[in-house]
C-alpha positions in Angstrom: 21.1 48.5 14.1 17.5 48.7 15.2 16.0 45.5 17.1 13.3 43.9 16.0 10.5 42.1 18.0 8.2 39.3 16.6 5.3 38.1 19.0 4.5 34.7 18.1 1.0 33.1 19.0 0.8 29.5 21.1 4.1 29.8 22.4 2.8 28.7 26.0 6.1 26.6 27.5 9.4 26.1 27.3 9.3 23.2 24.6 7.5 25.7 22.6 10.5 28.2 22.7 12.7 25.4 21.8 10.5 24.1 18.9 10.5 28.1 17.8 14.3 28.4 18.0 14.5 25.6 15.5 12.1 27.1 13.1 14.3 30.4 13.4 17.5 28.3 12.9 15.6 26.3 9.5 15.2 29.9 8.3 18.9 31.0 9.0 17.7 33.2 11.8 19.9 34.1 15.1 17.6 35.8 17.5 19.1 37.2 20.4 16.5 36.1 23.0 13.7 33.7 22.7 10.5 34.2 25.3 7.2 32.9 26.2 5.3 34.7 23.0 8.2 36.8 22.0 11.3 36.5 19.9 13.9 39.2 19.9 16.1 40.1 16.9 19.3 42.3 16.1 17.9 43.4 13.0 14.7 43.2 10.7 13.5 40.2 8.6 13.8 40.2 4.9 10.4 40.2 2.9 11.4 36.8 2.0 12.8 35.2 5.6 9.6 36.8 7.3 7.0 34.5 4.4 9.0 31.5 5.4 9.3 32.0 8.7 5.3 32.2 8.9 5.0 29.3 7.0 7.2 27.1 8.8 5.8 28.9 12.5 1.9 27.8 11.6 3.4 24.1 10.1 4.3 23.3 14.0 1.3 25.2 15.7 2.4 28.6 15.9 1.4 31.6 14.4 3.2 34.9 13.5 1.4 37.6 15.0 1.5 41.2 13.3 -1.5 43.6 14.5 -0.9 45.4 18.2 -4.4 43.6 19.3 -3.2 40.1 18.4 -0.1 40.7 20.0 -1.9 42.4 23.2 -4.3 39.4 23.6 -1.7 37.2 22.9 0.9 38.7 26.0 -1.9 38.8 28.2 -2.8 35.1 28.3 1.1 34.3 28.1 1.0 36.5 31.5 -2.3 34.0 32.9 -0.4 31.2 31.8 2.9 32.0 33.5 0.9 33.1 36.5 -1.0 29.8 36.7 2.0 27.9 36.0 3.9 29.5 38.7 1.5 27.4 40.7 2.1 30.1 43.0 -0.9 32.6 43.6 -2.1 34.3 46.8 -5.8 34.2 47.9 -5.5 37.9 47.0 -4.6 37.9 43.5 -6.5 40.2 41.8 -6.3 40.1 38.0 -7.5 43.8 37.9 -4.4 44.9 39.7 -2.3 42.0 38.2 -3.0 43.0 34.4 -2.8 46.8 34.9 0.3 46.7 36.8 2.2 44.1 34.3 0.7 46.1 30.9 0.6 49.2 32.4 -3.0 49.6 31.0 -6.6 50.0 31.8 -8.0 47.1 32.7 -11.4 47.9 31.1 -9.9 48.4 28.2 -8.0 45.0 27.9 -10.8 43.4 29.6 -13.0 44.5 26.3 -11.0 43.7 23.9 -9.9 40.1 25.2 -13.3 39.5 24.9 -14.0 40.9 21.5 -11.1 38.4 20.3 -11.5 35.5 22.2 -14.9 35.1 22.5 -14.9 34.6 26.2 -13.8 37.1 29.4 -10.6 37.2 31.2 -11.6 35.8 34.3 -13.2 33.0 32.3 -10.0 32.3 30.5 -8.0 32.5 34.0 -10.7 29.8 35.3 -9.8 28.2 32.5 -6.2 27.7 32.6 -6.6 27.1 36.5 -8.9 24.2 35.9 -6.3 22.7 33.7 -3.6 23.5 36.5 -5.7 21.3 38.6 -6.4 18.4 36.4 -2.5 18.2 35.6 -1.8 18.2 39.9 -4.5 15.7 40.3 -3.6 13.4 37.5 0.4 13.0 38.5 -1.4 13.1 42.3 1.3 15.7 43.7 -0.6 17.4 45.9 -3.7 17.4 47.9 -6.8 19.2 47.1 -6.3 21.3 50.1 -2.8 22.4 48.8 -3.9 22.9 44.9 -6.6 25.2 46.7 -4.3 27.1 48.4 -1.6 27.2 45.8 -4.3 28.0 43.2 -5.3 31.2 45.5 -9.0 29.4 45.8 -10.8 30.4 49.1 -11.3 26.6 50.2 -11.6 23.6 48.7 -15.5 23.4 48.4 -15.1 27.1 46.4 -12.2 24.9 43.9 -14.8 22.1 43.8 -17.8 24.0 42.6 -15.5 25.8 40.0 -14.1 22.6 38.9 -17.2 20.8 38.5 -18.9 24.1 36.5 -16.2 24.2 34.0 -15.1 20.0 33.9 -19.0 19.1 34.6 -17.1 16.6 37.1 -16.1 16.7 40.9 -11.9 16.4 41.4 -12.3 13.5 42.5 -14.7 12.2 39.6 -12.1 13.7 37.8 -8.9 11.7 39.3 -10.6 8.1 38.9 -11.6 9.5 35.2 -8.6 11.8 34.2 -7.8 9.8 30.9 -8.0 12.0 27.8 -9.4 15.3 29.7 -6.6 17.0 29.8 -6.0 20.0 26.9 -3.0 21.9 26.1 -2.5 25.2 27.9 -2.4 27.1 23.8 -6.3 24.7 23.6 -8.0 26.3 26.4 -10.1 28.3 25.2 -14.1 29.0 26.0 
């Protein structure tokens, strides 16, 4: 038997996958992997399980995802996200490099289309989910500015400042003594 692969929008952490596995289960669904944006199967949905699967998937947030474009856009802000997350990236990241290599596609090409769909470009929406890397860091005050620049692959901390303060319209440090209700889910960030 054939597997089948379902890409799922807003599936950004691992509470998502676990909210996902119980929508599968509600449906009678046994998936044999669940990832970030992607749920494996041993077999194909029935006409019937795949309508109430959509159903209950957009009832919690998420949303079934059927054309290649959707699902392209979708996997390459699951791999931003991840990235981010990671809290791991080196001053010389380059997203050119970093998409192309992990999609094995044209950068151009994605770079287009992400824009066509989301409205804004992929380094915007990397800036993006960055920005909210750093409000998260500087509301539970785990590290220094100097080590979320570092860890966030920023040049220095005035270069992570001006960034912050274009997209936030606020300073980091404005930010920390004002952090309540700023923050935005990682599947909200969008231009």
């Amino acid at each position: 038997m054939m597997q089948t692969t379902l890409h799922i929008k807003n599936m950004v952490c691992h509470r998502c996958i676990l909210t996902v596995a119980q929508v599968l289960g509600k449906n009678g669904i046994t998936p044999v992997n669940i990832g970030l944006g992607e749920v494996i199967l041993a077999g194909a949905l029935s006409a019937e399980q795949e309508k109430g699967l959509k159903i209950d998937l957009e009832a919690v947030g998420f949303e079934l995802l059927d054309n290649q474009r959707s699902q392209l856009i979708e996997k390459v802000k699951t791999l931003l996200i991840e990235q981010v997350q990671s809290g791991e990236i080196p001053e010389t990241f380059s997203l050119v490099e970093f998409i192309g290599k992990a999609l094995r596609r044209d950068y151009s090409a994605v770079s287009k289309l992400f824009s066509e769909v989301e409205g804004i470009t992929l380094e915007q929406y990397f800036i993006l989910q960055k920005t909210e890397k750093v409000k998260e860091w500087l509301v539970y005050n785990e590290l220094t500015l100097s080590e979320i620049a570092y860890r966030l692959g920023y040049s220095s901390v005035a270069y992570l400042s001006s960034q912050f303060k274009k997209v936030t319209g606020l300073t980091p440090s404005e930010f920390k003594r004002n952090h309540t209700n700023r923050r935005r889910g990682l599947d909200e960030v969008q231009g």
